[in-house]
N, C-alpha and C positions, 0 to 999 in steps of 0.2 A: 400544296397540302394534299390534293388527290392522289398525284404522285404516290406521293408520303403513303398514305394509306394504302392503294395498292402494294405496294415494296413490303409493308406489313401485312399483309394479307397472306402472300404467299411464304409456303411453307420453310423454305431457304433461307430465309432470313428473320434473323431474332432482335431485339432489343436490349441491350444488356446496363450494366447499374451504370457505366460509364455513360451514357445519354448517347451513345452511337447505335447504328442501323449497322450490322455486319450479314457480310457476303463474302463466298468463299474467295478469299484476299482482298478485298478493298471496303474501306470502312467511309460512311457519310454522315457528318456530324448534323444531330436535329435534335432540336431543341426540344426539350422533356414537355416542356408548357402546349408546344405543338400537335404534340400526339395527348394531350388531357394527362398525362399520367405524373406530374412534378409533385403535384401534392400529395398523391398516392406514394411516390418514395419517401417521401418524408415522414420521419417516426414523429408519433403525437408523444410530448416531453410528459412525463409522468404514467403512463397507459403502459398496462401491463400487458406482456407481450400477447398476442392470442396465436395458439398452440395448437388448438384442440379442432377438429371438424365432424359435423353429422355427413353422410352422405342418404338419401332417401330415392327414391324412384317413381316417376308419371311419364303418363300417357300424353301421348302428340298434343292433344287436344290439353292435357292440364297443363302444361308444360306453356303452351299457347295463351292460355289465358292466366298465367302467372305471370308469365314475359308481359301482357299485355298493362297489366295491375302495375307492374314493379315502374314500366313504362314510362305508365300515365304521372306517376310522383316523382317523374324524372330521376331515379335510381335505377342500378342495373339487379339484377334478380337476385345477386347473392345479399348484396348490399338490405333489398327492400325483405327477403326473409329471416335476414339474422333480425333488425328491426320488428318482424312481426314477432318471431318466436321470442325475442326475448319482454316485448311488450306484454306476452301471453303468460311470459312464466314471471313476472312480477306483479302481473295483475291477479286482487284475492280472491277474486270470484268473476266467474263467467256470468255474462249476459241473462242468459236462462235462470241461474242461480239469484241476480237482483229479481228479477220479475217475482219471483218464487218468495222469497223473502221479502216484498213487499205484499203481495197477496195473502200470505199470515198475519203480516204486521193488518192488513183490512179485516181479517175475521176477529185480531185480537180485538182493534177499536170498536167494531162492531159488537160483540159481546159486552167489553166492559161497559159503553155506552149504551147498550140495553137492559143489560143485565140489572145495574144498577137501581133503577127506577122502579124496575118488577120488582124485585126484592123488596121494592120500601112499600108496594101494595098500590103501586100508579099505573094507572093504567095506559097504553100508548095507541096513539090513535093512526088508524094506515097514511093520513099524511104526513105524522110525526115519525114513523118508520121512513117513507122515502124522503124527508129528507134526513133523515142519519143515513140511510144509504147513498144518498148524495154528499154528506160530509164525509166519509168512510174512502168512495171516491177519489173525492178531491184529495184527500191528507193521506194517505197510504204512503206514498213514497216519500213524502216528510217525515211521517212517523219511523219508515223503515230505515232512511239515513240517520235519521237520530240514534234511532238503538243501534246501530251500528256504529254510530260513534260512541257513544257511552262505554260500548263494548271495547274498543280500541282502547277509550282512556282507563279505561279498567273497572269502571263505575259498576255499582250494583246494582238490582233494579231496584225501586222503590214502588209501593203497592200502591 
């Protein structure tokens, strides 16, 4: 198999669909499974063809630690970037955007759950503030997943 991999290494010789190793006149028959690439020839039955390529450009160094990332999940770089990019472009919101979206979702509970009480002429006492700020806390990101789903299912708010 070293062999093998040297012979492909150098630039003289190619691989072709036939599963041979050619050089200029004599050909070495190797087995596609040997060199990893059997399942790569093989077309996935239903999977549209893919056509299309980005090309983009990095630095030694990004370039280093992409190869190193794509790596570690044992894929090769093109492989773990199409994966990332297109995880990115099917997912509805970025990171930043939940955090952001639950931190509203905390000043709404916090309002309505204040608000409420003062309006009816009750007074709230500083340990009865923290802990609503402690429940506020805790339920932010439940409340935020919640209105986010209602929103998906189409729901309306209810007051």
């Amino acid at each position: 198999m070293q062999k093998t991999q040297r012979l492909l290494s150098r630039p003289d010789f190619r691989v072709s669909i036939s599963n041979r190793v050619q050089n200029t006149g004599s050909e070495v028959n190797v087995p596609t499974d040997s060199l990893g690439i059997g399942a790569r020839l093989q077309r996935i039955k239903g999977r549209e063809t893919r056509s299309q390529s980005i090309a983009t450009r990095f630095t030694k160094a990004e370039e280093k630690a992409l190869l190193r990332v794509a790596s570690d999940r044992g894929m090769n770089l093109r492989e773990w970037s199409r994966d990332v990019l297109l995880a990115a472009a099917r997912s509805s919101r970025l990171p930043d955007e939940n955090a952001l979206f639950a931190e509203v979702q905390a000043l709404r509970l916090l309002l309505i759950n204040t608000l409420e009480p003062l309006l009816r002429g009750e007074k709230m006492t500083p340990e009865q503030f923290k802990d609503m700020l402690r429940y506020v806390k805790t339920n932010k990101r439940k409340a935020a997943a919640d209105m986010l789903a209602s929103y998906a299912e189409g729901a309306s708010e209810q007051p």
